[in-house]
C-alpha positions, -999 to +999 in steps of 0.1 A: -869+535+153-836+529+136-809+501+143-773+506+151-744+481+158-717+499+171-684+488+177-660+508+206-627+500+198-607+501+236-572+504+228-540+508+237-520+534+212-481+539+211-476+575+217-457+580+182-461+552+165-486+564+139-474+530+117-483+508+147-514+525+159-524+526+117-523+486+120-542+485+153-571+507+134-572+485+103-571+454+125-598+463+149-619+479+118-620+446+105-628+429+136-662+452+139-669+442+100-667+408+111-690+412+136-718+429+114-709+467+130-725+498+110-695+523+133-663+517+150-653+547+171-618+545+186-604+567+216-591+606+215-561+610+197-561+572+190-531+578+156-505+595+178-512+583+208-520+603+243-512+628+254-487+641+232-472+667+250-451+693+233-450+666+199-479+690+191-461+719+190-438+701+160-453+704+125-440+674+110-455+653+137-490+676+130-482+666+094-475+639+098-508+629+122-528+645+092-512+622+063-516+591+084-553+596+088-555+601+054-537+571+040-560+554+068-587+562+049-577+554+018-561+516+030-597+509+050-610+511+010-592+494-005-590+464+019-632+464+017-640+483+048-646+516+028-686+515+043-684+510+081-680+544+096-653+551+114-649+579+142-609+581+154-593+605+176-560+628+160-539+656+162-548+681+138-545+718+130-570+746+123-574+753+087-580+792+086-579+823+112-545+814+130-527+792+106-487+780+111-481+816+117-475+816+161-496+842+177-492+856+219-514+836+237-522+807+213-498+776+202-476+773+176-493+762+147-530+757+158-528+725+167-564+706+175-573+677+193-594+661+168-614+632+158-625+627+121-652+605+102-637+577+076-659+565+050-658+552+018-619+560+015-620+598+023-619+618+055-651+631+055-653+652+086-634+668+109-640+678+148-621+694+175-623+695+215-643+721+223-637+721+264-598+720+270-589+708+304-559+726+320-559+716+357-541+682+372-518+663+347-533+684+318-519+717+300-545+718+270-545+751+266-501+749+261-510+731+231-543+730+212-570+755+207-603+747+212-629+739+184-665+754+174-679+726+151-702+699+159-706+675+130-738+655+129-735+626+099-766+604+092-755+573+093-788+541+088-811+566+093-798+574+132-782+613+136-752+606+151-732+637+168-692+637+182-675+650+211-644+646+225-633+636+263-632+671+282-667+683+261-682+657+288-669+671+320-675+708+312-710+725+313-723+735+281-704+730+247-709+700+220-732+682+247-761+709+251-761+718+209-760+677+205-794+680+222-803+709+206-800+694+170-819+668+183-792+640+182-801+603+181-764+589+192-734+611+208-700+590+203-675+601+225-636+593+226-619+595+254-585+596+273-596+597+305-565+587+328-570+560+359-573+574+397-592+559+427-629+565+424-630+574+393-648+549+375-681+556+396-678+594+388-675+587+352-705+567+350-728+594+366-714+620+348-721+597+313-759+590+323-762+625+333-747+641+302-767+614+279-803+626+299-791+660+290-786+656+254-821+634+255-797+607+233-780+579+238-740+583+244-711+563+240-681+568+259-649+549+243-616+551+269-582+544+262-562+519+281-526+512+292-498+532+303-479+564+292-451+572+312-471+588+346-506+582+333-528+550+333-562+544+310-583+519+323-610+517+294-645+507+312-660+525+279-693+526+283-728+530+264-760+543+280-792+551+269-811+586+268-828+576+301-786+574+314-792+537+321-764+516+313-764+493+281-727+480+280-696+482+295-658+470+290-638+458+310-607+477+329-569+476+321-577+453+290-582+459+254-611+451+237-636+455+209-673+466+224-701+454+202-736+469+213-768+468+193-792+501+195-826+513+190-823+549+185-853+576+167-845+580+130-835+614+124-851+637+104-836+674+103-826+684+067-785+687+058-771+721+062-752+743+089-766+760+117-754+778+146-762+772+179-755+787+213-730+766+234-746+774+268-709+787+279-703+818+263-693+804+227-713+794+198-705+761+180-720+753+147-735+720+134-729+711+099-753+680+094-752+657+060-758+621+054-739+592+049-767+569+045-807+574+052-816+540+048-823+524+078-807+487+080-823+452+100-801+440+123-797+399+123-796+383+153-786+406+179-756+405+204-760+406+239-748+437+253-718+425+281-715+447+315-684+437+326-681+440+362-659+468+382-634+457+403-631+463+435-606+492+449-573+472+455-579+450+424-581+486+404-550+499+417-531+469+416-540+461+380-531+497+370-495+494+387-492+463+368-501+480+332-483+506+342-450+489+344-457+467+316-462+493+288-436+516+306-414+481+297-425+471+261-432+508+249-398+520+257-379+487+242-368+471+275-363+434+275-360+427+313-360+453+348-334+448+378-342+462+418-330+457+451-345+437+471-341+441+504-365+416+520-387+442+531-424+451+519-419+478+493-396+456+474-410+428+480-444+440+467-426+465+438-408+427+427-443+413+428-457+443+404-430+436+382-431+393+380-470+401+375-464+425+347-441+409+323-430+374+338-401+368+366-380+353+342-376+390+329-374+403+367-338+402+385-332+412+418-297+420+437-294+415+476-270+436+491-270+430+520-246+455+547-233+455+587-266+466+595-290+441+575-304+420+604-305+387+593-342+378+581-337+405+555-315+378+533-336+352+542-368+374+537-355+384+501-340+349+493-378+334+502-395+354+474-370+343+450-377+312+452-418+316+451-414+338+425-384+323+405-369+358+400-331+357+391-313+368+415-276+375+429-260+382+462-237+409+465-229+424+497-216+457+501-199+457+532-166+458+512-173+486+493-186+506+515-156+506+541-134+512+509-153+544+507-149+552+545-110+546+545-110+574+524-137+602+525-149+605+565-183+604+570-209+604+599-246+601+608-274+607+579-244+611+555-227+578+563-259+560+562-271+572+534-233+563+514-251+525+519-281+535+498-258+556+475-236+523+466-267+499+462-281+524+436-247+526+421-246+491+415-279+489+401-275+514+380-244+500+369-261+465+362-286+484+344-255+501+318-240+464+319-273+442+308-295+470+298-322+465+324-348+494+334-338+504+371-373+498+398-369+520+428-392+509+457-401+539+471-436+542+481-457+577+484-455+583+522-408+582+521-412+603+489-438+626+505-413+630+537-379+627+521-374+595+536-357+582+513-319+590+496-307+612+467-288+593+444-296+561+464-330+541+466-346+570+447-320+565+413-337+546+385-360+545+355-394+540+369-410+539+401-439+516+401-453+523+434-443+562+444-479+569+446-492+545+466-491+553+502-470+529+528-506+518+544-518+506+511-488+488+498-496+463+532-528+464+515-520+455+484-492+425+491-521+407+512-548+416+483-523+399+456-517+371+486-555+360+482-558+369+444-545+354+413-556+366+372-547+348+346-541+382+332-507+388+353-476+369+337-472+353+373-488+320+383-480+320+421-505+322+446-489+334+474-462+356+457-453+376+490-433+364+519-460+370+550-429+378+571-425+406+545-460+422+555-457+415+592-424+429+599-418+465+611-402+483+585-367+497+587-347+512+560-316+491+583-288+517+579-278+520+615-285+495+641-318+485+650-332+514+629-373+513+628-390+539+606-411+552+635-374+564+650-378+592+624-417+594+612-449+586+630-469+550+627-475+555+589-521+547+602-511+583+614-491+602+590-507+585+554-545+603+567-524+636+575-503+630+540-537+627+522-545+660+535-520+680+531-511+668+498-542+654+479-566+679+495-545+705+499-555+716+535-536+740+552-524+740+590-560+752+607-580+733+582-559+697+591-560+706+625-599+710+627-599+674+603-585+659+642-553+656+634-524+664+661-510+703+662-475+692+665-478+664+644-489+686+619-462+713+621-435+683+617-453+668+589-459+696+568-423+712+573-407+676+564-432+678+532-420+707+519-384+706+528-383+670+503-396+692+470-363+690+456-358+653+464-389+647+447-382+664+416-353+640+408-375+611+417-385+586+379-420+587+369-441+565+384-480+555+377-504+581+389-536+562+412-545+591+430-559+624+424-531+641+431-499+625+428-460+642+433-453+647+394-479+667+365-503+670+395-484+689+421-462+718+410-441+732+434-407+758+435-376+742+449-362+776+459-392+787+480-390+805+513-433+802+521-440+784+547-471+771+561-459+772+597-448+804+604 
């Protein structure tokens, strides 16, 4: 046998910000030297960040990806890192067959989604995704091609193979010719995105891939936020019998040192070709970085961090969410209204957790139809929280508006949402604060909610959690505290808040179920229809009411353009309304007639 320390680096990349991310690769580099690691590996596309998007479709930032890992090499050298091994994810292009030249069918420019070996102040090798995912939030195939290489580098005597994210998922590819080779260690970066449940499928799907490959597999994540998308990390390292050896914890950076026994490798240097086990054949080009196997000193204790439960997931992804959304776009501070009730009470929360209430500011606004334990509601999480806030009714202006431009029913109610996001969005152009709406997934699913009004804004932190769950979540963060969150309040929700009946108040003794069912009874039917994409017969034979149904499904797809003008907001489900769920506006299909 043959020893390895490894090192997974879990980080958190500005999408961009090759300088920054250059830094972060140096830093945690030397952080792995310091701990006696033989390889760092750091996530996909760690230099530019992920996902890209149409950036890869630009040349100069393809250039300019390329020259960065490049000078990364080079500045690992000379600052006496030049011999641990380092496997980091890029964006690259393909070198021959397609070139710059744009071809139907294929991306401008061959772009690739690659990962490369450093050592000893060159770029050694190069890799590209093999499997490219184009279902949910992804659109691979819009900008990269796929690759056919598998490199295999001997590195202390171990054979160590790499593959990239999607090559996991898929059957066949760089996993089956990594066991065909006869791999000792399969690296794997990853930016694998948060949802619900997702951390147990990863796991299985890691031991099962790594008792596949007959090798042991690590699986380095991502974390933080990028606009919609949230990486949770939880890279993990299993053995060839799929057991687990190490894992990192969620939502937070950090450097995973692991010590291995793995079977020395033997095979000579050379390329070969191998069948893929999907139709494709990838080839292996093996050489060595070093055969001489190393002794380990005294060995680290591989941590498992432990999972956290549902709610604690979700809630610490909202949290990330906003507070990258915050830092990585340059905002110094974020304004809402607060209304007293539970979506702003908990969105407020998110926020004051996220990057400190003395950055959170609130606005009451109170109108003739705000009963009156809305003020006191919304004044009673000011002062657990220590927001800043300020009072500004809007009675005034909204009668100014009536004197002038008649209005009645929906539209007349909805001119008091309309004037509360104006003056938001008017504080926002005034202090430079990033508009919260409040909106949660079961108004936006409906169209509960107002154009122009409660839905204007920069980012919607909870627009994918359903009404049912944000109760959920204000007790959860009622009994729960982290020193994690930039928040030390116990009790950071008023419980008059939670226990209230919710009413968007903009007519007189207004209650949500005047216009929607108890929300225990629409958010299952809104999980069907929308997550699982059932269809009248197949939510009626799940048990849920034939006219109920009929009235849900039609107010669904009625809100498509409402939702399309809606801010981002932090995915936590499998299907949220944004990259997951493409719909037309104009559309005359209906699922009811």
């Amino acid at each position: 046998m043959a020893h390895l320390r490894i090192a997974l680096a879990q980080t958190n990349p500005v999408t961009g910000d090759l300088p920054a991310n250059t830094a972060k690769l140096l830093d945690r580099t030397r952080q792995a030297a310091a701990g006696g690691a033989h390889l760092v590996v750091f996530t996909e596309m760690f230099l530019t960040g992920y996902p890209v998007e149409d950036l890869a479709l630009r040349s100069s930032f393809v250039d300019a990806s390329i020259a960065a890992l490049e000078q990364a090499a080079v500045r690992l050298a000379e600052e006496g890192l030049g011999e641990v091994a380092v496997v980091v994810g890029h964006l690259d292009r393909a070198r021959s067959g397609t070139g710059r030249t744009p071809r139907p069918g294929l991306p401008a420019g061959a772009p690739l989604d690659a990962a490369a070996l450093l050592h000893r102040g060159a770029v050694v090798t190069r890799t590209a995704k093999h499997h490219l995912q184009n279902y949910g939030v992804f659109d691979e195939r819009r900008y990269f091609v796929r690759g056919d290489r598998l490199p295999i580098f001997r590195l202390h005597g171990v054979d160590v193979a790499v593959a990239i994210c999607e090559d996991l998922w898929q059957e066949g590819g760089p996993v089956t010719v990594a066991g065909q080779a006869g791999a000792g260690l399969l690296v794997v970066p990853n930016a694998s995105p948060y949802e619900r449940g997702k951390d147990d499928a990863r796991l299985e799907l890691v031991a099962r891939r790594a008792r596949e490959a007959g090798c042991a597999l690590a699986y380095v994540n991502q974390v933080g936020g990028q606009d919609e998308l949230v990486f949770d990390g939880a890279s993990i390292v299993v053995g060839a019998d799929g057991e687990l050896v190490a894992r990192a914890a969620q939502f937070r950076e950090e450097l995973l040192l692991v010590d291995l026994d793995l079977p020395a490798g033997g095979a000579e240097p050379g390329r070969t070709v191998h069948d893929a086990g999907d139709g494709s054949a990838i080839t292996v080009d093996r050489f060595v970085l070093s055969g001489e196997p190393v002794t380990i000193g005294s060995p680290v204790a591989p941590p498992i961090a432990p999972r956290l439960d549902d709610l604690a997931g979700v809630y610490a992804a909202l949290v990330l969410a906003v507070r990258d959304y915050v830092a990585k776009n340059g905002f110094e501070s974020v304004v809402l209204a607060l209304s007293g009730g539970i979506d702003s009470a908990l969105t407020a929360t998110i926020a004051s957790d996220a990057i400190g209430p003395e950055r959170v500011h609130v606005v009451l606004m109170p109108s003739r139809h705000s009963s009156g334990h809305s003020v006191t509601d919304a004044e009673e999480l000011v002062r657990r929280q220590g927001v800043t806030a300020h009072l500004a009714p809007i009675n005034g202006i909204v009668t100014a508006f009536e004197k002038e431009i008649d209005l009645t029913g929906a539209a007349a109610e909805n001119l008091q949402a309309r004037v509360r996001g104006m003056a938001l969005m008017g504080l926002s152009n005034e202090h430079g604060h990033l508009v919260l709406t409040t909106g949660n997934k079961s108004e936006l699913a409906t169209g509960y909610s107002t154009l122009y009004g409660d839905s204007a804004g920069g980012f919607a932190p909870i627009k994918d959690v359903p009404k049912t769950m944000v109760w959920a979540l204000a007790r959860w963060r009622n009994s729960h505290t982290d020193d994690w969150f930039r928040m030390d309040v116990a009790r950071p929700v008023p419980e008059h808040s939670i226990t209230k009946e919710p009413s968007a108040e903009l007519r007189p003794d207004q209650c949500d179920t005047d216009s929607l069912p108890p929300y225990e009874v629409l958010d299952p039917l809104l999980d069907d229809y929308v997550e699982n994409d059932l269809g009248p017969a197949g939510l009626i034979a799940a048990g849920h009411d034939p006219a109920l149904v009929a009235r849900v499904i039609r107010l669904v797809d009625l809100a498509e353009h409402k939702r399309r003008r809606h801010p981002p907001g932090p995915k936590i489900t499998p299907k949220n309304f944004g990259r997951d769920r493409r719909l037309p506006v104009t559309n005359r299909w209906s699922e009811t007639t």
